[in-house]
DSSP file (Angstrom, degrees, kcal/mol; ACC not computed):
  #  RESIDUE AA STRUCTURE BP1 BP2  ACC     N-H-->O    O-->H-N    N-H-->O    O-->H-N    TCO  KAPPA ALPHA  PHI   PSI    X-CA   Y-CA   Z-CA
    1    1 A X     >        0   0    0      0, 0.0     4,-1.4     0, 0.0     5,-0.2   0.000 360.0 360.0 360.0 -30.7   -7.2  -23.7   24.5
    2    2 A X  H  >  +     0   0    0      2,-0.2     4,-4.5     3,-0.2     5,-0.4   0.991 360.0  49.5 -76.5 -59.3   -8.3  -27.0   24.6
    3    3 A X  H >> S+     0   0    0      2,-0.3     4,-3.1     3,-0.2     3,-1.7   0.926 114.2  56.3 -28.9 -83.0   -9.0  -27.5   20.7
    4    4 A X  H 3> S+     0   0    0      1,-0.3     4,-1.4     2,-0.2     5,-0.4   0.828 109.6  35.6 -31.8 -91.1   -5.5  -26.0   20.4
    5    5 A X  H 3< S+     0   0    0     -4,-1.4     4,-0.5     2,-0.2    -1,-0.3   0.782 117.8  55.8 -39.2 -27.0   -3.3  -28.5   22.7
    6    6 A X  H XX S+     0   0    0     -4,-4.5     4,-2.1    -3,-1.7     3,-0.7   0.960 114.0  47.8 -73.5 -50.7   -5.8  -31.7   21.2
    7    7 A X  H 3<>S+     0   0    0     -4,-3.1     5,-2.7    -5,-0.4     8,-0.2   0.718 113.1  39.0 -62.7 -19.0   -4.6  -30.2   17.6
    8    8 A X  T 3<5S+     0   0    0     -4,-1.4    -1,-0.2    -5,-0.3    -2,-0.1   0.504 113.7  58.7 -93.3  -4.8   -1.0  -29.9   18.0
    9    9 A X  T <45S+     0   0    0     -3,-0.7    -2,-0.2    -4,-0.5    -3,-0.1   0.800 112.0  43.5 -56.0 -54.6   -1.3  -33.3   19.9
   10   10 A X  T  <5S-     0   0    0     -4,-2.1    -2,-0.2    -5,-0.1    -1,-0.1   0.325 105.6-131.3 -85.2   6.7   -2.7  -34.4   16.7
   11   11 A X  T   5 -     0   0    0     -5,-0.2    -3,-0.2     1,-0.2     2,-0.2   0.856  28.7-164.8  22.6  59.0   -0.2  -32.8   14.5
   12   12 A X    > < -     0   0    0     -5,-2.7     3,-1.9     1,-0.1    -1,-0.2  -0.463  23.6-123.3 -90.6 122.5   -3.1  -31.3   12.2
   13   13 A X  T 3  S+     0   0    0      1,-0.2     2,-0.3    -2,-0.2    -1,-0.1  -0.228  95.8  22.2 -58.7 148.8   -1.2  -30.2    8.9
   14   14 A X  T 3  S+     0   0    0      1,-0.2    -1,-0.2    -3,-0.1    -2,-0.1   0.172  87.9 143.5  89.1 -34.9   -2.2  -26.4    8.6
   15   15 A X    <   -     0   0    0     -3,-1.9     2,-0.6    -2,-0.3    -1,-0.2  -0.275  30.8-163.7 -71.0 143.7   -3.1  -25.5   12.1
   16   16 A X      > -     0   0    0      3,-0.0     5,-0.9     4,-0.0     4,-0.2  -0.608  17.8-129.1-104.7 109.8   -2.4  -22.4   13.6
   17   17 A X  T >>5 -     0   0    0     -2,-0.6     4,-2.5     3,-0.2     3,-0.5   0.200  32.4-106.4 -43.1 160.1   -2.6  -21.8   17.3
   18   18 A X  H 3>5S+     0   0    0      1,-0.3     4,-2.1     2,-0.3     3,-0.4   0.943 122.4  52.3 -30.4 -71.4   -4.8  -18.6   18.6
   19   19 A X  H 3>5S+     0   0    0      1,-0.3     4,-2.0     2,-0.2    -1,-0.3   0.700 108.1  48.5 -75.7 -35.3   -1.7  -16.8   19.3
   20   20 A X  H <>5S+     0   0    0     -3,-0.5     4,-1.1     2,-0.3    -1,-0.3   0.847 113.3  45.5 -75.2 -60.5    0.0  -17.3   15.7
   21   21 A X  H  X<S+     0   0    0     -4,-2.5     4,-1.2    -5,-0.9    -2,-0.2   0.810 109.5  55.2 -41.2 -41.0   -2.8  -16.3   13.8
   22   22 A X  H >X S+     0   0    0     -4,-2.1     4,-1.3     1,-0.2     3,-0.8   0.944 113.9  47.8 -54.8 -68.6   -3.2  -13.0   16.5
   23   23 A X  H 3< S+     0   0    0     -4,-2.0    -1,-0.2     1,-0.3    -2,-0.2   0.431 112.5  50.4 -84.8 -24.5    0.7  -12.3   15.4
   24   24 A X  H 3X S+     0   0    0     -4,-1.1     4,-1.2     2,-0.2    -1,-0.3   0.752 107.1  43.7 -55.7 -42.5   -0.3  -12.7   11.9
   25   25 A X  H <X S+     0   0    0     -4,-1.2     4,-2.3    -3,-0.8     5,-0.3   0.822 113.5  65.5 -71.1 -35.3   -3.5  -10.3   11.3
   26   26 A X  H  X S+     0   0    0     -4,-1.3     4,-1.3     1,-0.2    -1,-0.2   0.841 111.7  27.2 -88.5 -18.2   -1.1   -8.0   13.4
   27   27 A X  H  > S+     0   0    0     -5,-0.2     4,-1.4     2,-0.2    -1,-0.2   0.766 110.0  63.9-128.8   9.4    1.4   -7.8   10.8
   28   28 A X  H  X S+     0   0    0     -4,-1.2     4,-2.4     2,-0.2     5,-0.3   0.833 112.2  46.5 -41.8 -64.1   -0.7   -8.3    7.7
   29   29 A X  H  X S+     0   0    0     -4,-2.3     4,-1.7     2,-0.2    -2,-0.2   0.960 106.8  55.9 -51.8 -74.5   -2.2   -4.8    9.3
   30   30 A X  H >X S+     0   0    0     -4,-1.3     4,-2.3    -5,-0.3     3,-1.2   0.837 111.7  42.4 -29.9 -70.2    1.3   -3.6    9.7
   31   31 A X  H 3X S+     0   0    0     -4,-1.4     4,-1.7     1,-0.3    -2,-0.2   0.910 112.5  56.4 -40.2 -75.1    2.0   -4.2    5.8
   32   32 A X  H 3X S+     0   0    0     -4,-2.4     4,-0.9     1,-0.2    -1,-0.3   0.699 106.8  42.0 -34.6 -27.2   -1.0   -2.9    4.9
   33   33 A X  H <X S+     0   0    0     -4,-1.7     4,-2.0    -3,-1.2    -1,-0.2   0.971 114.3  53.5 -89.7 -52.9   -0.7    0.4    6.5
   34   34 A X  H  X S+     0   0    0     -4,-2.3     4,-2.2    -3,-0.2    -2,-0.2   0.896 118.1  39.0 -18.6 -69.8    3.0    0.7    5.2
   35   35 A X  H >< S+     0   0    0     -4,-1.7     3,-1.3     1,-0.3     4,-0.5   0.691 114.1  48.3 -90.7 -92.4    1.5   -0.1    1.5
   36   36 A X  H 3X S+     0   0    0     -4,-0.9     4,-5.0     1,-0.4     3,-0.3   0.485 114.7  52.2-126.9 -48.8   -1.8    2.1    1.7
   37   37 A X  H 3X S+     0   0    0     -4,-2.0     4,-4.3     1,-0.3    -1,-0.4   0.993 113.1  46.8 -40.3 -71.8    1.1    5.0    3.2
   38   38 A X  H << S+     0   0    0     -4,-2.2     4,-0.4    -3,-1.3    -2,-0.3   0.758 112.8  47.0 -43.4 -36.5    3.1    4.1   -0.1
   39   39 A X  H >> S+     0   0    0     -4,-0.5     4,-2.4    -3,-0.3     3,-1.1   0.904 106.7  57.7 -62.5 -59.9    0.2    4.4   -2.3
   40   40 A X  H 3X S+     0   0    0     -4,-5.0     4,-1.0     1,-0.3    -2,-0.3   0.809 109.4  43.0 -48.9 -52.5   -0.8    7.3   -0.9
   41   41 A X  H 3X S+     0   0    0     -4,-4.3     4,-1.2     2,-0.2    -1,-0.3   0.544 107.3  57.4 -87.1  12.5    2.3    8.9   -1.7
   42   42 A X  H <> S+     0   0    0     -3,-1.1     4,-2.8    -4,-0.4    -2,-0.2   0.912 105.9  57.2 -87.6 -58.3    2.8    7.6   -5.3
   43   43 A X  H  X S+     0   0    0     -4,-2.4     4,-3.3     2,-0.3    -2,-0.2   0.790 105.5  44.2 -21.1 -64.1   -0.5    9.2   -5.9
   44   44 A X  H  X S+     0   0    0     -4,-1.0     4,-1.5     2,-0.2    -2,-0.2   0.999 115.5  50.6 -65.6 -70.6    0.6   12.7   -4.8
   45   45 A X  H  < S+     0   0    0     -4,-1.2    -2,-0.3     1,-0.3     5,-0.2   0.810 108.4  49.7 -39.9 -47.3    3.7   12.2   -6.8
   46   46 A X  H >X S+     0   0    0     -4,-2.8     3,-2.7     1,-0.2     4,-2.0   0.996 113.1  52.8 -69.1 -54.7    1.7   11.1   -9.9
   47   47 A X  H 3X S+     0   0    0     -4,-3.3     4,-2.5     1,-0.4     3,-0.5   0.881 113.7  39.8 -35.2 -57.8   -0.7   14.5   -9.3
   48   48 A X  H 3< S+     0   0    0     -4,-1.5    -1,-0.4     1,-0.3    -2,-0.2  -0.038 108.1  55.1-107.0  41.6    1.9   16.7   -9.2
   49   49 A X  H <> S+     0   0    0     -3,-2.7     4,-0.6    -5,-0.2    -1,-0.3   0.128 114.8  54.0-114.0 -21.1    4.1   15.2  -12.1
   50   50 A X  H  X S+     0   0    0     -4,-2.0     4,-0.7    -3,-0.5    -2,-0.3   0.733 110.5  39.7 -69.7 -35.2    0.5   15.8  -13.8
   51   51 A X  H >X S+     0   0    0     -4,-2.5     4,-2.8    -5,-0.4     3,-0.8   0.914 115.0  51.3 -81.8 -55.3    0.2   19.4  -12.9
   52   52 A X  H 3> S+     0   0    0      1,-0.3     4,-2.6    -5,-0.2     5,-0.4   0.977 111.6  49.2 -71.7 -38.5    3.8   20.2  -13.6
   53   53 A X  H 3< S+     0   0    0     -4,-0.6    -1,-0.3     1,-0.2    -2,-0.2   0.652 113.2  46.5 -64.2 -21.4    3.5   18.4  -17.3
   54   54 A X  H XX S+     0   0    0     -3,-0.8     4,-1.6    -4,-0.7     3,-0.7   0.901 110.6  54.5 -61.6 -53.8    0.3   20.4  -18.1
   55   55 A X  H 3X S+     0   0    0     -4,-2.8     4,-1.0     1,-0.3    -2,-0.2   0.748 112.1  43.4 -46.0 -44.2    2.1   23.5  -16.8
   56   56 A X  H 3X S+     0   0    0     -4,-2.6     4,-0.5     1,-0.2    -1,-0.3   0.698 116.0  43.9 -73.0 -27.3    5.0   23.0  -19.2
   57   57 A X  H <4 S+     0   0    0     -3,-0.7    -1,-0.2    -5,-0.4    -2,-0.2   0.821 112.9  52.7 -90.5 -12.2    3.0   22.1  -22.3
   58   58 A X  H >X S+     0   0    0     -4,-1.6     4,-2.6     2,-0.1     3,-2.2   0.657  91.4  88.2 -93.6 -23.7    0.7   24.8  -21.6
   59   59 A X  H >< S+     0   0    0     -4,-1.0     3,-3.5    -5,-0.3     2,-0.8   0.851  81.6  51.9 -35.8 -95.8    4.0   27.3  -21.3
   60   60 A X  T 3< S+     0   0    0     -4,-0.5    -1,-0.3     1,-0.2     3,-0.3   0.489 102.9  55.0 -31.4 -15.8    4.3   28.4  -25.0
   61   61 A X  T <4 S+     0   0    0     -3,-2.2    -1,-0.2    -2,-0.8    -2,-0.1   0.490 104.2  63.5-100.5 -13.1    0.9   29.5  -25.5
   62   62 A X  S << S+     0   0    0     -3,-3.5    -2,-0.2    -4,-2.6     2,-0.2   0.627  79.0  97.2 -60.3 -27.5    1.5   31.7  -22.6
   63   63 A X  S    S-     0   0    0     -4,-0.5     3,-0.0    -3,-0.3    -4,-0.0  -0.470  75.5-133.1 -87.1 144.8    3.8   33.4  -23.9
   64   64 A X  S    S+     0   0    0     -2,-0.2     2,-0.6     1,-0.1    -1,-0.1   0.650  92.8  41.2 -76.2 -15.2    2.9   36.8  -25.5
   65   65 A X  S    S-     0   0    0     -5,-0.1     2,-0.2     2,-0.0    -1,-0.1  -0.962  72.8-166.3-121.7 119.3    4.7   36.4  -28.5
   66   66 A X        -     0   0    0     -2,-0.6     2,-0.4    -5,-0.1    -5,-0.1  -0.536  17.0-126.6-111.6-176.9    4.6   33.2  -30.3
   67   67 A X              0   0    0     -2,-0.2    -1,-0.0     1,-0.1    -2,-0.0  -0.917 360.0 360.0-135.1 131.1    7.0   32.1  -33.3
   68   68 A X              0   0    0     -2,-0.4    -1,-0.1     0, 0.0    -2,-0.0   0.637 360.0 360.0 -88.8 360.0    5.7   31.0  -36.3
């Protein structure tokens, strides 16, 4: 607390008080958990646009009769 009030005393370019940093990491996390969430479901999306795009290319050779 003291270090704080001597530095904003001093108007040292850059600082950031305790509490302003606290309120930063706290919504740095927030973003990060949003984005990791967002990843996470681009991921599943990509899988199963991968699965369906095998499925389809693999269709025609499925088929019992093929065409020459």
């Amino acid at each position: 607390m003291v270090e704080d009030s001597i530095r904003r005393e001093e108007c040292e370019e850059g600082y950031l008080s305790r509490a302003e940093l606290i309120r930063r990491l706290r919504d740095a996390e927030e973003e990060l958990k949003r984005l990791r969430e967002g990843n996470r479901l681009l991921k599943r999306l990509a899988e199963n646009l991968d699965n369906e795009l095998k499925r389809y290319r693999a269709q025609p050779f499925l088929q019992e009769t093929l065409k020459a």
